[in-house]
C-alpha atoms as an extended CHARMM CRD file, in Angstrom:
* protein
*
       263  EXT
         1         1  UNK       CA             77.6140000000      -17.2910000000       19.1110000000  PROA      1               0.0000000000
         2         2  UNK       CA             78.8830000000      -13.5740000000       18.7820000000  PROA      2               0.0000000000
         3         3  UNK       CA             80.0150000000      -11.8580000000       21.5960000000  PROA      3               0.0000000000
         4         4  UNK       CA             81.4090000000       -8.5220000000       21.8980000000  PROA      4               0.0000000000
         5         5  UNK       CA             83.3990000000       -7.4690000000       25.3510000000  PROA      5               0.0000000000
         6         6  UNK       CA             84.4110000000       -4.0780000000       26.0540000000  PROA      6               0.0000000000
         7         7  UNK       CA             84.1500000000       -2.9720000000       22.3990000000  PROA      7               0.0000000000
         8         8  UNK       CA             85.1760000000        1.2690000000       22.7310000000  PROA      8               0.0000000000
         9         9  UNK       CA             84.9630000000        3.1700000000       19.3780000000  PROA      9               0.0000000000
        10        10  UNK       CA             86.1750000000        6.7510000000       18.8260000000  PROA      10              0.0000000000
        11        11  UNK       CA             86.9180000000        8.7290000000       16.0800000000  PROA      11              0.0000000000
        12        12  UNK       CA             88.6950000000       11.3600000000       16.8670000000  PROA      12              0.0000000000
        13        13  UNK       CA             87.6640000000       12.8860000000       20.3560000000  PROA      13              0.0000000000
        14        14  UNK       CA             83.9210000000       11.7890000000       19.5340000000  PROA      14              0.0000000000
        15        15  UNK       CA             83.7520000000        8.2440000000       21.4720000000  PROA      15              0.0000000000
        16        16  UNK       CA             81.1010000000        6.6000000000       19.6300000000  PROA      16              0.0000000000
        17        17  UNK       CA             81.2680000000        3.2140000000       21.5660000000  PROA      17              0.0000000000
        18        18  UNK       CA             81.8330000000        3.4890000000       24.7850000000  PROA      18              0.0000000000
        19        19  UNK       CA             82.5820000000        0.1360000000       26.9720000000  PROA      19              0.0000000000
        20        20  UNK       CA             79.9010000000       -2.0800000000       24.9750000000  PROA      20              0.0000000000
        21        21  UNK       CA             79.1060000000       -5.7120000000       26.0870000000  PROA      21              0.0000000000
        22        22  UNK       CA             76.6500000000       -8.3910000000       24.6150000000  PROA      22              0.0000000000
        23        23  UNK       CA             76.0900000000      -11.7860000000       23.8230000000  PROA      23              0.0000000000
        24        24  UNK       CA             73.9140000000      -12.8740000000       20.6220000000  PROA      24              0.0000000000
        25        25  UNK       CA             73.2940000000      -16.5860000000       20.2440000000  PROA      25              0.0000000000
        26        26  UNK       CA             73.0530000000      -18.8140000000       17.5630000000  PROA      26              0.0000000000
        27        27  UNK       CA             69.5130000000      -19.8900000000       16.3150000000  PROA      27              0.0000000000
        28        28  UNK       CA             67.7360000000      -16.4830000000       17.3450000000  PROA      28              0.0000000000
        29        29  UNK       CA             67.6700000000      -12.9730000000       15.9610000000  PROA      29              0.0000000000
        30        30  UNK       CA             69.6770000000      -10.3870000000       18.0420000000  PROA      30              0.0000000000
        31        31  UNK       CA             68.3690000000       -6.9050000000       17.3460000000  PROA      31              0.0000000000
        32        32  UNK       CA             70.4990000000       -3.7720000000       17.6040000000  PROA      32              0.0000000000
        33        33  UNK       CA             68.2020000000       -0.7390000000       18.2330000000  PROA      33              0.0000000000
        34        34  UNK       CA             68.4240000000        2.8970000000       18.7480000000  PROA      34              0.0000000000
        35        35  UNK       CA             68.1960000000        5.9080000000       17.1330000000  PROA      35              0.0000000000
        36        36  UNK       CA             69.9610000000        7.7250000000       15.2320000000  PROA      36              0.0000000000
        37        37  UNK       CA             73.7010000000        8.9120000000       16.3970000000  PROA      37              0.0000000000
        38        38  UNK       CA             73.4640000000        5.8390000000       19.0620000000  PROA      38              0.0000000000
        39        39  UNK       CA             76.2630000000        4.0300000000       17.9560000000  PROA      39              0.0000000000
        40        40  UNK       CA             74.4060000000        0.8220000000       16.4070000000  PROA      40              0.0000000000
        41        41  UNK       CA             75.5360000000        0.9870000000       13.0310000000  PROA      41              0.0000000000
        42        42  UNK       CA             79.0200000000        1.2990000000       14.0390000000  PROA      42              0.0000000000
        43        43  UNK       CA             78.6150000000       -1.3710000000       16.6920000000  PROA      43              0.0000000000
        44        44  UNK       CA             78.0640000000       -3.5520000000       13.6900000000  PROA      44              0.0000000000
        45        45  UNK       CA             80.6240000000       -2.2330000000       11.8140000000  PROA      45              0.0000000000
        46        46  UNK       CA             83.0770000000       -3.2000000000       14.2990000000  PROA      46              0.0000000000
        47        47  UNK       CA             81.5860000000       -6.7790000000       14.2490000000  PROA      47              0.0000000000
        48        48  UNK       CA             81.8300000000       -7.3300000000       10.3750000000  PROA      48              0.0000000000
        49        49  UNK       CA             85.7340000000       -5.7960000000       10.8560000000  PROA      49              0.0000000000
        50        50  UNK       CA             84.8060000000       -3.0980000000        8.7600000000  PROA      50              0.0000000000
        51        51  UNK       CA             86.2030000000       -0.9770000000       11.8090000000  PROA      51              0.0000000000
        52        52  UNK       CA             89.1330000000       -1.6600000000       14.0160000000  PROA      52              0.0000000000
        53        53  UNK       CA             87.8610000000       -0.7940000000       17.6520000000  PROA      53              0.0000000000
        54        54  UNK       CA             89.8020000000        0.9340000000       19.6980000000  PROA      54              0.0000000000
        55        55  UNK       CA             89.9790000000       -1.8130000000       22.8420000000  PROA      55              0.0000000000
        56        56  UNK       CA             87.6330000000       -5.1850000000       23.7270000000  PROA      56              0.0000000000
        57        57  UNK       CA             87.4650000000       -8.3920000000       21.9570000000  PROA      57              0.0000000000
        58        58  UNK       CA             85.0380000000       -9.8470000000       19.6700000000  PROA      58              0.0000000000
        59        59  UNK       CA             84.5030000000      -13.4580000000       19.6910000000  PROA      59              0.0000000000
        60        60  UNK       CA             82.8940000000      -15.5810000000       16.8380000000  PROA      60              0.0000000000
        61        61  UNK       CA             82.4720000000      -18.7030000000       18.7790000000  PROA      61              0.0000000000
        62        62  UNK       CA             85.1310000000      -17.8370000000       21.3140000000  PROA      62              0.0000000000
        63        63  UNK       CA             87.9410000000      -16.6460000000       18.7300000000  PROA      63              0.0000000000
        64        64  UNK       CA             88.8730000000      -13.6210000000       19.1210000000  PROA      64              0.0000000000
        65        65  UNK       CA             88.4010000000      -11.2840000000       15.1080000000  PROA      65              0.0000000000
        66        66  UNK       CA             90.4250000000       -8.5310000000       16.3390000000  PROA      66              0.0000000000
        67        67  UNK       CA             93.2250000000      -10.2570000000       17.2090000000  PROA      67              0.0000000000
        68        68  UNK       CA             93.5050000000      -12.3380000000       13.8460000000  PROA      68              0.0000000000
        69        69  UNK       CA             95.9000000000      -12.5270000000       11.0620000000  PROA      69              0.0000000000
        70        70  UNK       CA             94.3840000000      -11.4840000000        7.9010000000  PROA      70              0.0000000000
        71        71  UNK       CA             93.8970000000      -15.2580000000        6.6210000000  PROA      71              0.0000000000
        72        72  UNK       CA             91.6580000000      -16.3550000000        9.4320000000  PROA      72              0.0000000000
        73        73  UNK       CA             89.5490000000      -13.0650000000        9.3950000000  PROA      73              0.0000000000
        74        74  UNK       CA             89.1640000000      -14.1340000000        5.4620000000  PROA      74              0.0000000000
        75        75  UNK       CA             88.2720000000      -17.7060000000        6.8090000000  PROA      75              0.0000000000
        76        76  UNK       CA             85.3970000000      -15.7900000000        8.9540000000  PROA      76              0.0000000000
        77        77  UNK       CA             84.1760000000      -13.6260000000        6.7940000000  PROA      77              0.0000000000
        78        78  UNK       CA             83.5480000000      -17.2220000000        4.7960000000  PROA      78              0.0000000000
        79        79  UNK       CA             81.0230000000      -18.0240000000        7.1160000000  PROA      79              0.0000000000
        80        80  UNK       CA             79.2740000000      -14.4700000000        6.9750000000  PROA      80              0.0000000000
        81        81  UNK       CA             76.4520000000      -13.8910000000        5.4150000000  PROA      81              0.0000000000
        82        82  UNK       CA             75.1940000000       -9.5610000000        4.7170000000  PROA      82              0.0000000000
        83        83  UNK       CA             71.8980000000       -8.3380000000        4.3440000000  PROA      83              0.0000000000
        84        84  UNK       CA             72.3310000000       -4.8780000000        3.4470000000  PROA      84              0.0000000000
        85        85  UNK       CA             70.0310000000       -1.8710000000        3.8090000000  PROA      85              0.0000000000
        86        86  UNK       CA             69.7000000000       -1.5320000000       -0.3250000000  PROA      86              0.0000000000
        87        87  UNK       CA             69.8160000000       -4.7620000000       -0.9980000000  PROA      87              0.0000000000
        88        88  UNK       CA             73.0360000000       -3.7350000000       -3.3140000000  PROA      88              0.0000000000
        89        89  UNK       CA             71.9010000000       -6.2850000000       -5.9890000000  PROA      89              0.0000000000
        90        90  UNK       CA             74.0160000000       -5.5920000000       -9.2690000000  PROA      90              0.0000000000
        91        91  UNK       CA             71.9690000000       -3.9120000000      -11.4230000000  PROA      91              0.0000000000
        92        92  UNK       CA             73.4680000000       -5.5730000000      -14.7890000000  PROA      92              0.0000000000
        93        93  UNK       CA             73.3250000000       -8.9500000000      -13.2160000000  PROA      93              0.0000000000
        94        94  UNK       CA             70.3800000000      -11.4380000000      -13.5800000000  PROA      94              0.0000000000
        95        95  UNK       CA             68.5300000000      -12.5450000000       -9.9280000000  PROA      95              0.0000000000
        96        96  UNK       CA             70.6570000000      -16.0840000000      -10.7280000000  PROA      96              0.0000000000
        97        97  UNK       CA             74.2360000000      -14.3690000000      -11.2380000000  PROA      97              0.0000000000
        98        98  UNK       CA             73.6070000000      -12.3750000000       -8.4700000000  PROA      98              0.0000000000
        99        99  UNK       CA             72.8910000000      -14.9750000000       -6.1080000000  PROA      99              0.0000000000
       100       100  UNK       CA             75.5310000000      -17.2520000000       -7.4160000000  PROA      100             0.0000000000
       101       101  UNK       CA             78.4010000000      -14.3140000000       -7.3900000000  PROA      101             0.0000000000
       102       102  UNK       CA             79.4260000000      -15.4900000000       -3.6060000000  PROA      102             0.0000000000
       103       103  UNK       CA             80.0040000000      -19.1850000000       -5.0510000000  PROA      103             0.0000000000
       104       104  UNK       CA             82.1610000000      -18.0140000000       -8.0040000000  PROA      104             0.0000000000
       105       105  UNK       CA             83.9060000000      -15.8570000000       -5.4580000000  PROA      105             0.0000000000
       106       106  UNK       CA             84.6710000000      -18.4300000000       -2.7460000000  PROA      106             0.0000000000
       107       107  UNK       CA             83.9270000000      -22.3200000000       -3.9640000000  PROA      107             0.0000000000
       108       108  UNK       CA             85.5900000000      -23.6690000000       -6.9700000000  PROA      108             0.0000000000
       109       109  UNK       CA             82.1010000000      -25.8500000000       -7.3970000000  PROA      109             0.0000000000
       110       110  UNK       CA             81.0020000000      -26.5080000000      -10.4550000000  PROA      110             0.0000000000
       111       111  UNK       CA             78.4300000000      -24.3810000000      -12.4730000000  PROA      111             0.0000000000
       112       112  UNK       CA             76.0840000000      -27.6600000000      -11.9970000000  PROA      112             0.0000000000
       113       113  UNK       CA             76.5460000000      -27.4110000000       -7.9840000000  PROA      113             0.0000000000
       114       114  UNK       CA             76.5830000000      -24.0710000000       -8.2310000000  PROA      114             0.0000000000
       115       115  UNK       CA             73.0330000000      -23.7060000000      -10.2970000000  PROA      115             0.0000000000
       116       116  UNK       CA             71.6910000000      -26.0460000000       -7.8330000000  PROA      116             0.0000000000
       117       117  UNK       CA             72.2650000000      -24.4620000000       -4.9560000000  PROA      117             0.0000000000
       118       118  UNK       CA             71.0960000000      -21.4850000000       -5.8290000000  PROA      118             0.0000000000
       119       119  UNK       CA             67.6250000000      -22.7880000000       -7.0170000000  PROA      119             0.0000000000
       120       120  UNK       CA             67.7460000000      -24.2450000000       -3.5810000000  PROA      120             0.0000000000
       121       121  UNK       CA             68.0310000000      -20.3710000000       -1.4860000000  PROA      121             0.0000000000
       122       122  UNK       CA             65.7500000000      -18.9520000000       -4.3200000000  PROA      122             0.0000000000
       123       123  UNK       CA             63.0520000000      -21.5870000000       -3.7470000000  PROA      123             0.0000000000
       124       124  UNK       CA             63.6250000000      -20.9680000000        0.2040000000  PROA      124             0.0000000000
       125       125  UNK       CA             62.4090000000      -17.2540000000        0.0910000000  PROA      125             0.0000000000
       126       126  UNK       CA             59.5360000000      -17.9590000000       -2.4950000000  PROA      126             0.0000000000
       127       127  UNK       CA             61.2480000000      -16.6090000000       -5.6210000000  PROA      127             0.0000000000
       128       128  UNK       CA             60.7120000000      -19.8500000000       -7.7060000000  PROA      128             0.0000000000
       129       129  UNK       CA             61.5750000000      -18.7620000000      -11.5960000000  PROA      129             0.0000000000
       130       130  UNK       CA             62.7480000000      -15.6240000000      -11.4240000000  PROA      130             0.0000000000
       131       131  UNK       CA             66.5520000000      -16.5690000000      -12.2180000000  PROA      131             0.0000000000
       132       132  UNK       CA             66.5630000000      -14.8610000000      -15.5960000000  PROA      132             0.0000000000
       133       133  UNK       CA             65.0530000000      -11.2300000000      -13.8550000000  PROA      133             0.0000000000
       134       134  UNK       CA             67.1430000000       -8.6020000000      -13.7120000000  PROA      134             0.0000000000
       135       135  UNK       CA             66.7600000000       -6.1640000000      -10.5680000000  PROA      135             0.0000000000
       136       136  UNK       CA             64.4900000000       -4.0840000000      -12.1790000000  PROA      136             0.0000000000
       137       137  UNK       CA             62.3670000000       -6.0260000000      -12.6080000000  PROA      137             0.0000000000
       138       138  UNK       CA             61.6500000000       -7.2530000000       -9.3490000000  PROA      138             0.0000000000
       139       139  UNK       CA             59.2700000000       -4.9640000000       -6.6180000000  PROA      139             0.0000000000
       140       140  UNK       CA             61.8070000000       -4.1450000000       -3.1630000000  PROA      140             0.0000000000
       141       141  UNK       CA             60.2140000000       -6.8430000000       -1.2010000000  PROA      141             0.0000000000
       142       142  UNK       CA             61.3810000000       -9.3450000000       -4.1250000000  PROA      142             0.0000000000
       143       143  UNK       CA             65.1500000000       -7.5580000000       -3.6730000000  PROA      143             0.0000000000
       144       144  UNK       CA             64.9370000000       -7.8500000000       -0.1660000000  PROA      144             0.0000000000
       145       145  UNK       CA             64.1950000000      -12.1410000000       -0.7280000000  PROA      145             0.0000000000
       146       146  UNK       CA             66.8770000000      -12.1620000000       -3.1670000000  PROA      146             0.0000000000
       147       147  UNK       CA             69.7550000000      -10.3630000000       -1.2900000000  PROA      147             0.0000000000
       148       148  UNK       CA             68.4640000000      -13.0910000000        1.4960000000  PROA      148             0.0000000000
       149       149  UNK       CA             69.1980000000      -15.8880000000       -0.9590000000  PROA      149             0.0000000000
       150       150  UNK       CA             72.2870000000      -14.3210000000       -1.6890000000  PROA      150             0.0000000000
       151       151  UNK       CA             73.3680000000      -13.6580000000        1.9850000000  PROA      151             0.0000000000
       152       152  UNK       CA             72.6480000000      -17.3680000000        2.6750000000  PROA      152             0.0000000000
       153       153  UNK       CA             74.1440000000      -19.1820000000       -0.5000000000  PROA      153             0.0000000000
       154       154  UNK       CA             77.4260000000      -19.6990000000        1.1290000000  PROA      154             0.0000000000
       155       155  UNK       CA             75.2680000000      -21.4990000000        4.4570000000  PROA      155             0.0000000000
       156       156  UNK       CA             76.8270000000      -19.1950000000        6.5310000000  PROA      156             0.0000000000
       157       157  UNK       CA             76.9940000000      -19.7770000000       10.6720000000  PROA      157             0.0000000000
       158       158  UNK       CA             76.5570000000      -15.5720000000       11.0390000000  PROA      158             0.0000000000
       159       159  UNK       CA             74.1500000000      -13.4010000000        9.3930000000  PROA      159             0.0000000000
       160       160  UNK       CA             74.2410000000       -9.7040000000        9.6090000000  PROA      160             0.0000000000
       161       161  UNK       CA             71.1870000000       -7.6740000000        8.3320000000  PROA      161             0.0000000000
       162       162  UNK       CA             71.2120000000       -3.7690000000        8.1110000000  PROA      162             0.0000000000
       163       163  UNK       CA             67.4920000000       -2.3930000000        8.0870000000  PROA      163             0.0000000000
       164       164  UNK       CA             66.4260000000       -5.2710000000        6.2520000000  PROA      164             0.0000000000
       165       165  UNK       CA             63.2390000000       -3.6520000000        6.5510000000  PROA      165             0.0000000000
       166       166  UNK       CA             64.1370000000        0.1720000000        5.0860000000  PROA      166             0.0000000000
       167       167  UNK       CA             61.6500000000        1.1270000000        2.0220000000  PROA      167             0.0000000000
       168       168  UNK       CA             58.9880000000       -1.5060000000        2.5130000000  PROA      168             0.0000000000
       169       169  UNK       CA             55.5690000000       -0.8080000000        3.0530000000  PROA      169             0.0000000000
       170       170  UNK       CA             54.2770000000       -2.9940000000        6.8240000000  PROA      170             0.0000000000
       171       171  UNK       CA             53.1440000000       -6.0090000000        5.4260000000  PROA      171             0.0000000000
       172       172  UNK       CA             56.3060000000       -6.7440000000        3.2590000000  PROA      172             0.0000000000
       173       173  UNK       CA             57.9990000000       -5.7830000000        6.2730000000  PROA      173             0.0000000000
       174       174  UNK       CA             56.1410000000       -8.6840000000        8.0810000000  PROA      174             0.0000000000
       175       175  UNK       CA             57.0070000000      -11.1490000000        5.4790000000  PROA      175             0.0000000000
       176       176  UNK       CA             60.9500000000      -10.5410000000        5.7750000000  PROA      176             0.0000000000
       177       177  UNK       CA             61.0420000000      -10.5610000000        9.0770000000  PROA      177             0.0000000000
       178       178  UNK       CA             59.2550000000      -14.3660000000        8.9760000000  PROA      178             0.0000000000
       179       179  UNK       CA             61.7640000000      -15.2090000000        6.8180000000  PROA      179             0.0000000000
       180       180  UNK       CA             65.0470000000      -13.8440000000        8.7250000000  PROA      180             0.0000000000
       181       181  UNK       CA             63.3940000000      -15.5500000000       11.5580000000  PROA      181             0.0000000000
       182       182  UNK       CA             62.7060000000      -19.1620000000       10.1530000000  PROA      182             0.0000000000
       183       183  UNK       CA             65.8880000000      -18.9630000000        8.1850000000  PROA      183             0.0000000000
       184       184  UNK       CA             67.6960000000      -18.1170000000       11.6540000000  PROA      184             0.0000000000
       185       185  UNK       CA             65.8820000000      -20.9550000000       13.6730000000  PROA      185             0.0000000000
       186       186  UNK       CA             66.3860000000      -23.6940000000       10.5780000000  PROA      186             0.0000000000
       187       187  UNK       CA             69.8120000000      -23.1620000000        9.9120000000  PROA      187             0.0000000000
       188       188  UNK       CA             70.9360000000      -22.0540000000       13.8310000000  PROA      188             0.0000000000
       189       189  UNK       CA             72.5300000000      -19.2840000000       12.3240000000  PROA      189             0.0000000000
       190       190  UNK       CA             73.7390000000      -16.3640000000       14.7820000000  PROA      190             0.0000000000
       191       191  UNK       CA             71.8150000000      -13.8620000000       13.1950000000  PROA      191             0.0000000000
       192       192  UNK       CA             72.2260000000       -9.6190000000       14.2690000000  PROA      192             0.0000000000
       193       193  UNK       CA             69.7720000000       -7.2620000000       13.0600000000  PROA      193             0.0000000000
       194       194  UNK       CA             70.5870000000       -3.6560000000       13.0260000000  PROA      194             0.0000000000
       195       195  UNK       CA             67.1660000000       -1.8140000000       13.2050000000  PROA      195             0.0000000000
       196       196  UNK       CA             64.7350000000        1.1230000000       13.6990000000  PROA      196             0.0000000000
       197       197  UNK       CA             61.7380000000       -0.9480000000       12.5880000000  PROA      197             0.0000000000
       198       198  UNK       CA             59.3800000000       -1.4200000000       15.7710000000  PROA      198             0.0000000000
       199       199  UNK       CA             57.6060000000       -4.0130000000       14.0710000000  PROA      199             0.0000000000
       200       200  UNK       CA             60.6200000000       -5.6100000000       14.0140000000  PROA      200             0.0000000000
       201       201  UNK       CA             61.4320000000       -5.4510000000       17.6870000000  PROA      201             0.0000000000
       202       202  UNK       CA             58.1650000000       -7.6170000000       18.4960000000  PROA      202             0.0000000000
       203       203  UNK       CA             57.6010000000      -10.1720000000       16.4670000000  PROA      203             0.0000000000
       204       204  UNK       CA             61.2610000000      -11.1460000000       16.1670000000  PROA      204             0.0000000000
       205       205  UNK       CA             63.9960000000       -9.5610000000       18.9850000000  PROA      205             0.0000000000
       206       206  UNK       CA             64.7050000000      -12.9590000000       20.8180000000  PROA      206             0.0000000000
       207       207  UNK       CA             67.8150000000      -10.9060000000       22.3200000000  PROA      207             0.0000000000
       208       208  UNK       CA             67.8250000000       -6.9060000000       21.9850000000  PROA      208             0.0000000000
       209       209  UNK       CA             70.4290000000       -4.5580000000       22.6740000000  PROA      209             0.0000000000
       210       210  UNK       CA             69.4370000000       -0.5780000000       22.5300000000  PROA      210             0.0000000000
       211       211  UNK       CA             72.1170000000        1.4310000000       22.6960000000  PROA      211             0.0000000000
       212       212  UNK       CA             71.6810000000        5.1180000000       23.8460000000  PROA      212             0.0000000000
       213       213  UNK       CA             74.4080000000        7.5010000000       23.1660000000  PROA      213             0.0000000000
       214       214  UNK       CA             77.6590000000        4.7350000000       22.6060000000  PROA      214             0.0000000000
       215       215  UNK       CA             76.5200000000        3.1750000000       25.5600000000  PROA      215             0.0000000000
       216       216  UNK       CA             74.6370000000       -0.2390000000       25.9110000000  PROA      216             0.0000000000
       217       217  UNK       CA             71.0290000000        1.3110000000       27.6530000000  PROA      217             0.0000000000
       218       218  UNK       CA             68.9980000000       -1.6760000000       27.8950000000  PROA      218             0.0000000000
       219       219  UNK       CA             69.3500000000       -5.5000000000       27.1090000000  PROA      219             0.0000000000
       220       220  UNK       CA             66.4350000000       -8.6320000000       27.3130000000  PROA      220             0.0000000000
       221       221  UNK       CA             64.0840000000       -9.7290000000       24.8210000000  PROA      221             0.0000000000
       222       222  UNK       CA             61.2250000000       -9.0390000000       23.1090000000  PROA      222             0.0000000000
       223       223  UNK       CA             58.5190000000      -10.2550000000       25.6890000000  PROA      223             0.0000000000
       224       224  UNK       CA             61.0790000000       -8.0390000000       28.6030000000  PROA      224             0.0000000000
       225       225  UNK       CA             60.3670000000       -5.0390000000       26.7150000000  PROA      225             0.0000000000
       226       226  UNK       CA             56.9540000000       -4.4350000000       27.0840000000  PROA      226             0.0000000000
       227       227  UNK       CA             57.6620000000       -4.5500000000       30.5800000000  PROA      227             0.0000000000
       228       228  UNK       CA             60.9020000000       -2.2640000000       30.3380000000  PROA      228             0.0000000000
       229       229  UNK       CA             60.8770000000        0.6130000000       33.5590000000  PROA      229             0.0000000000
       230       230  UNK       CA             63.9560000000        2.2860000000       31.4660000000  PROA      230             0.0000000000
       231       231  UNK       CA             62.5430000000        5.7990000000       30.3300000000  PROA      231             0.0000000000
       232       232  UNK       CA             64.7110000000        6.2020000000       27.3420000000  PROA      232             0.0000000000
       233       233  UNK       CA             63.6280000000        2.9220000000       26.0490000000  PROA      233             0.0000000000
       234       234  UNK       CA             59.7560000000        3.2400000000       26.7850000000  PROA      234             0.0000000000
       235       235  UNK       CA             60.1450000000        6.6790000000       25.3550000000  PROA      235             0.0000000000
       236       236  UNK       CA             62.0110000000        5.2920000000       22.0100000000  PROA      236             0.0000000000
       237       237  UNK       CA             59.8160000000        2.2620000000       21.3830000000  PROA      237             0.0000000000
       238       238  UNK       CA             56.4420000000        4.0850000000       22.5510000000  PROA      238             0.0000000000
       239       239  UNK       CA             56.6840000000        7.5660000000       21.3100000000  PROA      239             0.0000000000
       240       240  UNK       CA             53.4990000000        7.8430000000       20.2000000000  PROA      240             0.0000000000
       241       241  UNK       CA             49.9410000000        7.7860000000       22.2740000000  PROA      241             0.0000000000
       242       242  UNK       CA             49.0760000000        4.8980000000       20.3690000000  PROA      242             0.0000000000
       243       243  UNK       CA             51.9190000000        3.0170000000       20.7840000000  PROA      243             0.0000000000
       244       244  UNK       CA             51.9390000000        3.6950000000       24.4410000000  PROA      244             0.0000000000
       245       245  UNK       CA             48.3760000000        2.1650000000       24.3580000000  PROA      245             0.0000000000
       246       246  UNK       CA             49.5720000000       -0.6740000000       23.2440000000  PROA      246             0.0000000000
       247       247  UNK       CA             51.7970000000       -1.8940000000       25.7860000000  PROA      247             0.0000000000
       248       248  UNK       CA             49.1790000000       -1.0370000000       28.0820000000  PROA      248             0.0000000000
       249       249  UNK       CA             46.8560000000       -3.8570000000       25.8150000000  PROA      249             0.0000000000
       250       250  UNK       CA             50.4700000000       -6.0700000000       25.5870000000  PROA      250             0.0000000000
       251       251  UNK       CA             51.2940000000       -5.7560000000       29.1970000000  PROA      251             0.0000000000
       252       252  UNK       CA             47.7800000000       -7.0910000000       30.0240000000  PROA      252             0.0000000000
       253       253  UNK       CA             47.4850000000       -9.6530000000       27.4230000000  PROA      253             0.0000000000
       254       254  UNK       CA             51.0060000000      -10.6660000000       29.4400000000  PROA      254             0.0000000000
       255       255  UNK       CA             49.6320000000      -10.4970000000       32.9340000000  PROA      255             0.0000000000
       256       256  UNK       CA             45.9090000000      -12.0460000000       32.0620000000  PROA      256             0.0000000000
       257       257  UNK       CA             44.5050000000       -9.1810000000       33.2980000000  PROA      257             0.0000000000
       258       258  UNK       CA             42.7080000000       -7.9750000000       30.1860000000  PROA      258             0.0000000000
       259       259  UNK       CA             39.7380000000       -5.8210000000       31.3280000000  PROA      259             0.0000000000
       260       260  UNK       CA             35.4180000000       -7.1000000000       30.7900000000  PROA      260             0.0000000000
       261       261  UNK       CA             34.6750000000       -7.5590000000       27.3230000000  PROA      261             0.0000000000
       262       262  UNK       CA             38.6320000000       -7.8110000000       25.4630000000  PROA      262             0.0000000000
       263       263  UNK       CA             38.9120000000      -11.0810000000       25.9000000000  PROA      263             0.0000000000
C-alpha cells in the first residue's frame, strides 16, 4: 500500500501540489488522471522520489520515503518496478539484455538464474522467442510488453506506469491494460497508473484520483465514475457528445433500467 498525506509541491511561487491525499492499495490499479498542467505527473514524481515535496509524508507500507536515509530509499526503490511513457528500451541492447539489465544491476544471481527468470516475465506478456530482437525490431505494443517484463523482473511489491498506453492504436491499448491488470491482481502488486487514456479509466481504475489544478478533485473507482455529479470530472471524461451518450447507456446498464429493445 502507497499512501500519500498532505503531499504540497511548488516550484517557485507556482504551487503545483497543493495539500494532496490518497490511498492506493496493493493488488489493484490506482489511476492518476487529469489533464494537462494538473499536477499528476509530478504527483508521481514525488512518489518515485524523483522530487522532494515541499511538506506531507509518503508511506510505502507505512514507512515514511521522505524521511529516509539514502540506503533505505535505495532498499525501496528495490522493490519498484517503472513503466515508462517510451518504453526507454536501449536501443543497442537485445529484448533479453534489456530485460535482464535490472538483475545485473541489483542481484549478484547467476547468468543461469538470471536467463531463467527472464524467460519467465517474457513468457508472462506473450513475447515467447524474441530474446535475440533488438528494439527495432519489435512493433510499440511489443515495447510496451517488454518494458513490462522488464519493470517486473525484479518481482517488485510497487509498480509505477507513465501512459503506458501513449502511441498505441485502441486495441493494443486494450491488451496492455489486461496485462497491467492481471499482472497487478497475480502478483498483489500496488500498482499507480499515471494516465489520459479513457479507455483506461474503465476497464481498469479500481481506485482513481483526478486531480484538477494541484488539487485532488475527485476520488472512487471506476464503476463511481459513471455516476460522478462533479462537473469538472464529467466534463474531462465525457467531453464529447458521444462519450456523454455513453454514460447515459453505462449509467443504465448500472441501474437495470435499459430502455425496450437494448437489452
Amino acid at each position: 500500500m502507497i499512501e500519500v498525506k498532505n503531499i504540497r509541491k511548488s516550484f517557485g511561487e507556482k504551487i503545483v501540489i497543493n495539500d494532496v491525499s490518497a490511498a492506493m492499495k496493493s493488488g489493484q490499479c490506482n489511476l492518476i488522471i487529469g489533464s494537462s498542467g494538473s499536477g499528476k505527473t509530478v504527483l508521481m514524481k514525488c512518489m518515485v522520489g524523483l522530487f522532494a515535496p515541499d511538506k506531507g509524508e509518503i508511506l510505502y507500507d507505512g514507512a515514511n520515503f521522505v524521511e529516509m536515509t539514502g540506503e533505505q530509499r535505495t532498499n525501496i526503490r528495490k522493490e519498484i518496478g517503472m513503466l515508462f511513457q517510451g518504453s526507454a528500451l536501449f536501443d543497442s541492447l537485445t529484448v533479453q539484455q534489456n530485460v535482464m539489465f535490472p538483475l545485473d544491476m541489483f542481484t549478484k544471481d547467476t547468468t543461469r538464474e538470471k536467463l531463467k527468470r527472464v524467460n519467465e516475465v517474457l513468457d508472462r506478456v506473450n513475447l515467447v522467442d524474441t530474446n535475440k530482437k533488438f528494439p527495432s525490431e519489435l512493433s510499440g505494443g511489443m515495447k510496451k510488453r517488454v518494458a513490462l517484463a522488464r519493470a517486473i523482473v525484479l518481482n517488485p511489491k510497487y509498480l509505477f506506469c507513465d501512459e503506458p498506453n501513449s502511441g498505441l492504436d485502441p486495441q493494443t491499448s486494450l491488451v496492455i491494460d489486461k496485462l497491467i491488470r492481471e499482472i497487478t491482481i497475480e502478483y498483489n502488486i500496488c500498482t499507480v497508473v499515471n494516465t489520459h487514456d479513457m479507455n483506461s479509466v474503465m476497464e481498469i481504475g479500481n481506485y482513481i484520483l483526478y486531480m484538477y489544478q494541484g488539487n485532488k478533485e475527485w476520488e472512487g473507482t471506476n464503476k463511481e465514475i459513471i455516476f460522478s455529479k462533479n462537473q469538472r470530472l464529467n466534463e474531462f471524461i465525457f467531453a464529447s457528445e458521444f462519450l456523454k451518450d455513453a454514460k447515459e447507456m453505462r449509467m443504465l446498464e448500472e441501474t437495470g433500467k435499459m430502455p425496450p429493445g437494448n437489452n
